[in-house]
C-alpha positions as CSV (number, residue, x, y, z in Angstrom):
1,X,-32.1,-5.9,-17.0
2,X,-31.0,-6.4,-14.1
3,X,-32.4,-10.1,-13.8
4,X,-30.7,-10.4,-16.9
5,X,-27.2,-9.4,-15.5
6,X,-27.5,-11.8,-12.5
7,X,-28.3,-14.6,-14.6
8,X,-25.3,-13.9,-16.7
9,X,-23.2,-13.4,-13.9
10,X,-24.5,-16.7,-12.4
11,X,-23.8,-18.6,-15.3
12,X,-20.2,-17.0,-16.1
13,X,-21.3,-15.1,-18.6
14,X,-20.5,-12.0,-17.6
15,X,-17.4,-10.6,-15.4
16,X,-17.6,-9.0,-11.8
17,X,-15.8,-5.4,-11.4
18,X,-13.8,-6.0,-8.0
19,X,-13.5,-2.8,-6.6
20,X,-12.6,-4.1,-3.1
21,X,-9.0,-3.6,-3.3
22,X,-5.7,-4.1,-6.0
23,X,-4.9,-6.9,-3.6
24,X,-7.4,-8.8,-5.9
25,X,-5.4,-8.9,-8.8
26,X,-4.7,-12.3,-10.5
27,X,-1.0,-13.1,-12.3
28,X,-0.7,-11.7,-15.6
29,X,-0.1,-14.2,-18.7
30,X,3.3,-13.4,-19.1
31,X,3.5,-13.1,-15.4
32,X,2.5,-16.7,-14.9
33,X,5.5,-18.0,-17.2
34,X,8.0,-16.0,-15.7
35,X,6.7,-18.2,-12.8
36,X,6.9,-21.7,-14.2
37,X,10.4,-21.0,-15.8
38,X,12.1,-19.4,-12.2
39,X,15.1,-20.8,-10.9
40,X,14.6,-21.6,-7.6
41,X,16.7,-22.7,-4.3
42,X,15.9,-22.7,-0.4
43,X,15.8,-19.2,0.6
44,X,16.4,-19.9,3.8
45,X,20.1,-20.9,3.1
46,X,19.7,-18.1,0.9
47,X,20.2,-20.2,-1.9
48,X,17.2,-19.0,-4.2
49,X,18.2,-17.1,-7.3
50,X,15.2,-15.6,-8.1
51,X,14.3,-14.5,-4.6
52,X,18.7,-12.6,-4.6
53,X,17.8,-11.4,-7.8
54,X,15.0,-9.4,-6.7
55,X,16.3,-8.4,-3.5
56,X,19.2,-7.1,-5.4
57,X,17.0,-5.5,-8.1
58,X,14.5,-3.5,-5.7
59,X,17.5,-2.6,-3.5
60,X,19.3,-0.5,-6.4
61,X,16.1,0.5,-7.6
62,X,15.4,2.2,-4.7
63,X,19.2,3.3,-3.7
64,X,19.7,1.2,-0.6
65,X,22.4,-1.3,-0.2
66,X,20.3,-4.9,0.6
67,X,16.6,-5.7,1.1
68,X,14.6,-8.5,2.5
69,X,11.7,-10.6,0.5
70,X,9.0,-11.1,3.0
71,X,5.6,-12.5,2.6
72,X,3.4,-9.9,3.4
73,X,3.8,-6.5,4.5
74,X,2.4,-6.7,7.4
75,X,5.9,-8.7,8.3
76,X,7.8,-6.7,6.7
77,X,6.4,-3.6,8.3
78,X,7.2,-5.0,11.6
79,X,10.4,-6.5,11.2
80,X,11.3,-2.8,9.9
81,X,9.9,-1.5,13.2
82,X,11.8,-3.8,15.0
83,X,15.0,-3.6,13.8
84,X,15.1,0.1,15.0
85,X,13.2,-0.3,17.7
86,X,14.5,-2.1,21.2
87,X,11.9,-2.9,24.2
88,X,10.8,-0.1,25.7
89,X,11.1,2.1,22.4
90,X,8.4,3.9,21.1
91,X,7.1,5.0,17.4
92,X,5.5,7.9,16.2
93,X,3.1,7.1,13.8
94,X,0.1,8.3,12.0
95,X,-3.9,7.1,14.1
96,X,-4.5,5.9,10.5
97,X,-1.4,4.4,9.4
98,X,-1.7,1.1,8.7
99,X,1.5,-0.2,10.3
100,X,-0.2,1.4,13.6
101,X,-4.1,1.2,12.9
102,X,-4.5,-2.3,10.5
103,X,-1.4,-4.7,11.8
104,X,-2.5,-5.9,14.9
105,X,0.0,-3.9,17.1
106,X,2.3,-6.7,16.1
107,X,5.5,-3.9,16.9
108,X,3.9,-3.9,20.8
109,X,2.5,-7.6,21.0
110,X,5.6,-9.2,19.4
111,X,8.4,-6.6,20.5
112,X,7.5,-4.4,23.1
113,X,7.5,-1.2,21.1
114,X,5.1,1.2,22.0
115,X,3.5,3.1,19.4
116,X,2.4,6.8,19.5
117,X,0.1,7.9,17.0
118,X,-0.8,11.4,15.9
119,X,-3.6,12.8,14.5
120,X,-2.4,12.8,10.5
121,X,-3.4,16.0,8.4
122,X,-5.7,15.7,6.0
123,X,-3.0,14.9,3.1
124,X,-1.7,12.2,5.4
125,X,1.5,14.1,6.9
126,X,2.5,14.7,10.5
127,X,3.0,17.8,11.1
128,X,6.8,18.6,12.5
129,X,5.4,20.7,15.7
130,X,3.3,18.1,16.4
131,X,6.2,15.7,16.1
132,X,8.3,17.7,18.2
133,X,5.8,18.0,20.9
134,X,5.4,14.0,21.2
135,X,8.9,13.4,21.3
136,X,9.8,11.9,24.6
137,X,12.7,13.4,27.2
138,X,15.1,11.1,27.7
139,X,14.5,10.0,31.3
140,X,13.4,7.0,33.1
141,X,9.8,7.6,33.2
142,X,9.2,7.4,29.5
143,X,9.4,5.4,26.8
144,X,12.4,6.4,24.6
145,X,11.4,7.6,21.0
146,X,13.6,6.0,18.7
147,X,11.3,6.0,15.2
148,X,9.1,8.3,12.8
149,X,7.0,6.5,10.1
150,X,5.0,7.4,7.2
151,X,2.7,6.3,4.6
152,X,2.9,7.0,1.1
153,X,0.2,6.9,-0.9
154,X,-2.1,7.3,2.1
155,X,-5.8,6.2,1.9
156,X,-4.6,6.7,-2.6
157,X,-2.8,10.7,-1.1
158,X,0.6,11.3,-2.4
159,X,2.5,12.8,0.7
160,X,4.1,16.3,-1.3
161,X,7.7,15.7,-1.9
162,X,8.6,18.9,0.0
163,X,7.0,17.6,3.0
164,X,9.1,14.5,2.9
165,X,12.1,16.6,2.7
166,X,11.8,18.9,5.6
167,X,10.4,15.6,7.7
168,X,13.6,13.8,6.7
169,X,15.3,16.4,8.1
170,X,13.5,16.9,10.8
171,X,14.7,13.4,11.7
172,X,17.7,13.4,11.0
173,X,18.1,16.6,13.7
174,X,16.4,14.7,16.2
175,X,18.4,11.6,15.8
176,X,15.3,9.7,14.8
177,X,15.2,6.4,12.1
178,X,13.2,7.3,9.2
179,X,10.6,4.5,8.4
180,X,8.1,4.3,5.3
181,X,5.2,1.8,4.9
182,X,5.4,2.5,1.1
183,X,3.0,-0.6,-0.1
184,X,1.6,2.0,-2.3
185,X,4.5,3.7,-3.4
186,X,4.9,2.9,-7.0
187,X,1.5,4.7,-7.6
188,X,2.7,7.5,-5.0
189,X,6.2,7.6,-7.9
190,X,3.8,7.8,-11.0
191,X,1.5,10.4,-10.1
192,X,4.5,12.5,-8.7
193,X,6.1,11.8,-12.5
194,X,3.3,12.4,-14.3
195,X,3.1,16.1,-12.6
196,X,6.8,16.6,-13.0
197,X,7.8,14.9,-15.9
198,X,10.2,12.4,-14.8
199,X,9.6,9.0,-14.8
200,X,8.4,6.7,-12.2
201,X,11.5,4.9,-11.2
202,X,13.2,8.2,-10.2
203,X,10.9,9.8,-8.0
204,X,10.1,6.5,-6.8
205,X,13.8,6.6,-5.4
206,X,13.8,10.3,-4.5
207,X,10.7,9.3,-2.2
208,X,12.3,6.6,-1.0
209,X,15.5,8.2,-0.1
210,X,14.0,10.1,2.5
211,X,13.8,7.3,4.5
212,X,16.2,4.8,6.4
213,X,14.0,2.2,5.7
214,X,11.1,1.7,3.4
215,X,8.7,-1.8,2.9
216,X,7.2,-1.8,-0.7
217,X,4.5,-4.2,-1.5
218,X,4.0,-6.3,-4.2
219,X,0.8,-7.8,-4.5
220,X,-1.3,-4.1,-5.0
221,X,-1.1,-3.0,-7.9
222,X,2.0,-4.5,-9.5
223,X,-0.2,-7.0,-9.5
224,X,2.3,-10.1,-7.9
225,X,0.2,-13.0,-5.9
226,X,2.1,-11.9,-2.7
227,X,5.3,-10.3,-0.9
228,X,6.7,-7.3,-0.2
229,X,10.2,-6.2,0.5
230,X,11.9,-4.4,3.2
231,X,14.7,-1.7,2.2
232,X,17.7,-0.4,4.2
233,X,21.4,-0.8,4.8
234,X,23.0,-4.1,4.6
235,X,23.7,-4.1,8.3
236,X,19.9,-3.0,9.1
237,X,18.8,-5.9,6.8
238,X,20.8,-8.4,8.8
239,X,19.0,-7.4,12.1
240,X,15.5,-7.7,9.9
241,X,16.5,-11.2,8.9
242,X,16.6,-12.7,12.3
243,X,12.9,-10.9,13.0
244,X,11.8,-12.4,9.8
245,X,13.1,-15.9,11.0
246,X,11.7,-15.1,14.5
247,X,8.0,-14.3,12.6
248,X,7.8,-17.4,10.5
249,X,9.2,-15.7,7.2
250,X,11.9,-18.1,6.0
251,X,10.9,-19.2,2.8
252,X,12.1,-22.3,0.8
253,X,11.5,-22.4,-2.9
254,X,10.3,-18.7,-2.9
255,X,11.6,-18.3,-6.4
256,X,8.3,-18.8,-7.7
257,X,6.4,-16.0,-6.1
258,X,10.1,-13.3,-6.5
259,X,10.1,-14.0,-10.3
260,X,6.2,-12.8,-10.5
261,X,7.6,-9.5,-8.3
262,X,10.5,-9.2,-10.6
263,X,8.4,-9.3,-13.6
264,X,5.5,-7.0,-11.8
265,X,8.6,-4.4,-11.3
266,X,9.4,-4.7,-14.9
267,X,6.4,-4.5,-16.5
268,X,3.7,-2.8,-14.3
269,X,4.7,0.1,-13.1
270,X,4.3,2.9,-15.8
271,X,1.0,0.9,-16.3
272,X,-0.6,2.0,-12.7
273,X,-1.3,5.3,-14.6
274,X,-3.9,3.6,-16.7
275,X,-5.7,2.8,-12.9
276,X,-5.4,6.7,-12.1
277,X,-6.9,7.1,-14.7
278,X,-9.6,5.5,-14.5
279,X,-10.1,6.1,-11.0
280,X,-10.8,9.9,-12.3
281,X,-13.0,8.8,-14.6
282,X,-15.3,6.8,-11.7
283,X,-15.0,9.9,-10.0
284,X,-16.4,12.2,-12.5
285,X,-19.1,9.6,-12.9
286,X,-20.3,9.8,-9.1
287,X,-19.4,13.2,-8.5
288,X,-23.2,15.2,-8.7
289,X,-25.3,12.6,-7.4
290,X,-27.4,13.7,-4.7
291,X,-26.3,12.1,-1.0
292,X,-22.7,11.3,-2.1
293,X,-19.6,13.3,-0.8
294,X,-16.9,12.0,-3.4
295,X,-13.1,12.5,-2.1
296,X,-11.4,13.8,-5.2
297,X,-8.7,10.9,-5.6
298,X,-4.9,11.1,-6.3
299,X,-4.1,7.5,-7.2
300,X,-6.1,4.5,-7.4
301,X,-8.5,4.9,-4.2
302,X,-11.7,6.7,-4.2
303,X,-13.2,7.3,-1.0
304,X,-17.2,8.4,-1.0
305,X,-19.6,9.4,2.0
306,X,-23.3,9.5,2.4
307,X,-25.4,12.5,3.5
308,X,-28.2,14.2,4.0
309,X,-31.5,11.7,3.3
310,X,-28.7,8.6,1.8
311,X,-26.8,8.4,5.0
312,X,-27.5,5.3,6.7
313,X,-27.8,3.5,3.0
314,X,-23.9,2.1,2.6
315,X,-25.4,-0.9,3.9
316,X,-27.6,-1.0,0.5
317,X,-25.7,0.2,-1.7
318,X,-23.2,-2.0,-1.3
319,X,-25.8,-5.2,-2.0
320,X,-27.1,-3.2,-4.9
321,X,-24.1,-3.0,-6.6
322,X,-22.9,-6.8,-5.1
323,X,-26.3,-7.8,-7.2
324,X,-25.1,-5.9,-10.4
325,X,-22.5,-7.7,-10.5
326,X,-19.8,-4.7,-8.8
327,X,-17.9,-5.4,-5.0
328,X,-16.8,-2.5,-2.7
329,X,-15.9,-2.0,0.6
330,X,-17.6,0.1,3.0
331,X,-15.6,-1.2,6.1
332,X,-16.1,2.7,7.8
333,X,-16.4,4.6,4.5
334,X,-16.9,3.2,1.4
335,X,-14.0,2.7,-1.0
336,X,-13.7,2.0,-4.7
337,X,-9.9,0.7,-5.9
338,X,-9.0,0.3,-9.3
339,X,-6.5,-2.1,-10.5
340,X,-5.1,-4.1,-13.5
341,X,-8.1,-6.4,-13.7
342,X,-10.6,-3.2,-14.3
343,X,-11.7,-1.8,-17.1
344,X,-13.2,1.3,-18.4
345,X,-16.5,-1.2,-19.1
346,X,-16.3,-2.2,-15.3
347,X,-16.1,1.4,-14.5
348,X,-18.8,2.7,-16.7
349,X,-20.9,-0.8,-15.0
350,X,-20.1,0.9,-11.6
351,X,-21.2,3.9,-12.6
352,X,-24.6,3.3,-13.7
353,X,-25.0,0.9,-11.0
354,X,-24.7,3.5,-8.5
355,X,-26.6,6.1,-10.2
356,X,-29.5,3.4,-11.0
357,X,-30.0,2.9,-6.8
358,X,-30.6,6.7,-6.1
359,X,-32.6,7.4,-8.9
360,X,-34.7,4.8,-7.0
């Protein structure tokens, strides 16, 4: 059988489940002619009308007065940073946020703003008394803290709206900006609408209204071949322009790549519920397999450990499923992601595939 499946997978015949990531996705049909028929202009002279059109549209979406189209979120991420941040600032941040732990420490490298991460609880929060106690005095000797940020989803966790409350608050009493890396936060809105029974769109702004700032990505699991955008008030987004200029990010004819966001935002949001899903259906699956710890998931990412007799065997599992025809990551735990190019086929693949290599 399983000569069989290579073969077939050699030849084209049969379809790989990429479960590295929903950065993976490929454009939609009716994605791809939104694409060819977008107006487009040189952003740069902010001429585009497909790249003002989105900015406009995630903006009110979100309740914020302007946003920025950037090209990954990485940039925007750091351009967020920086426009609250000066030279000698600092940021308190999560040791596994991304915008601290998986950027580059583009915010010190390229602006002098030193970050100060915290060990994040196990839902992804900070807690406030650990905030408090990392908060510099203002005096010559220290960097001046000037920023919070969060993540939402974290590692697939939904930070509990509560929590975002009192930490907005907390801010605010501290006289603190409010950031949010919210690539993820779409899925973060439909799992919180799906337990409360609102829809998507309106706790994706009551998350996001937390926040001074937020950066929302594109290209996960909307689906879009790139770009994120950055969120705030109009005269924030001015100060984020001339980072985004300073990091490379003008854009000309960016139309093309906006009208797939645009589209992504009208069309595949309520959808991420179908990768939830799923995602608890993988779970269930690999949940009672001897020598696997599996993290029950939130959202779209599974995370699963080895142990006991299977732990040093990530290595091989992950080229037993790469030869069935199924890619994860396993970069320091491994991780499964679904997204709108899996199936419950692929997932059912997946599962057999993993409970084929410790049967033997």
């Amino acid at each position: 059988m399983k000569t069989d499946l290579t073969s077939r997978l050699a030849n084209g015949q049969a379809t790989r489940v990429d479960l590295r990531s929903d950065t993976v996705t490929q454009p939609t049909p009716g994605m791809r002619q939104a694409m060819a028929q977008a107006q487009v202009g040189d952003d740069v002279f902010a001429g585009d009308p497909s790249v003002n059109a989105l900015q406009e549209k995630i903006a009110d979406m979100l309740g914020f007065e302007a946003a920025l189209y950037m090209p990954t979120g990485t940039q925007s991420n750091l351009c967020g940073i920086l426009s609250h941040c000066q030279r000698g600032d600092e940021y308190i941040v999560g040791q596994m946020a991304h915008c601290y732990r998986w950027e580059g420490g583009g915010a010190a490298v390229f602006g002098s703003v030193q970050p100060q991460p915290l060990t994040q609880q196990d839902d992804g929060s900070l807690a406030l008394a650990d905030i408090e106690a990392a908060i510099k005095p203002d005096d010559a000797h220290f960097a001046r803290t000037r920023m919070l940020a969060l993540e939402n989803t974290w590692g697939g966790k939904v930070l509990p709206h509560d929590y975002l409350l009192a930490f907005s608050a907390f801010a605010k009493s501290k006289g603190l900006a409010r950031h949010l890396d919210g690539a993820r936060l779409f899925n973060a809105a439909v799992s919180q609408a799906a337990s409360l029974g609102t829809s998507p769109q309106t706790e994706a702004r009551r998350i996001a209204q937390c926040f001074d700032s937020v950066s929302v990505c594109f290209s996960k699991g909307l689906g879009a071949p790139m770009g994120s955008a950055l969120c705030g008030s109009r005269a924030f987004i001015q100060t984020a322009h001339r980072w985004r200029k300073m990091a490379g990010g003008g854009l000309r004819q960016a139309g093309f790549m906006a009208a797939a966001a645009s589209y992504a935002l009208d069309h595949h949001i309520e959808r991420l519920g179908q990768d939830h899903a799923l995602m608890q259906h993988l779970a269930a699956g690999l949940s009672g397999i001897e020598g696997l710890d599996v993290q029950a998931p939130q959202t779209n990412i599974l995370f699963v450990d080895l142990s006991g007799k299977a732990r040093d065997q990530s290595a091989a599992l992950i080229a037993h499923l790469k030869q069935a025809g199924i890619d994860i990551t396993g970069l320091y735990r491994l991780r499964f992601v679904t997204h709108l190019d899996v199936d419950k086929a692929g997932i059912e693949r997946t599962i057999q595939a993993v409970r084929e290599f410790f049967k033997a």
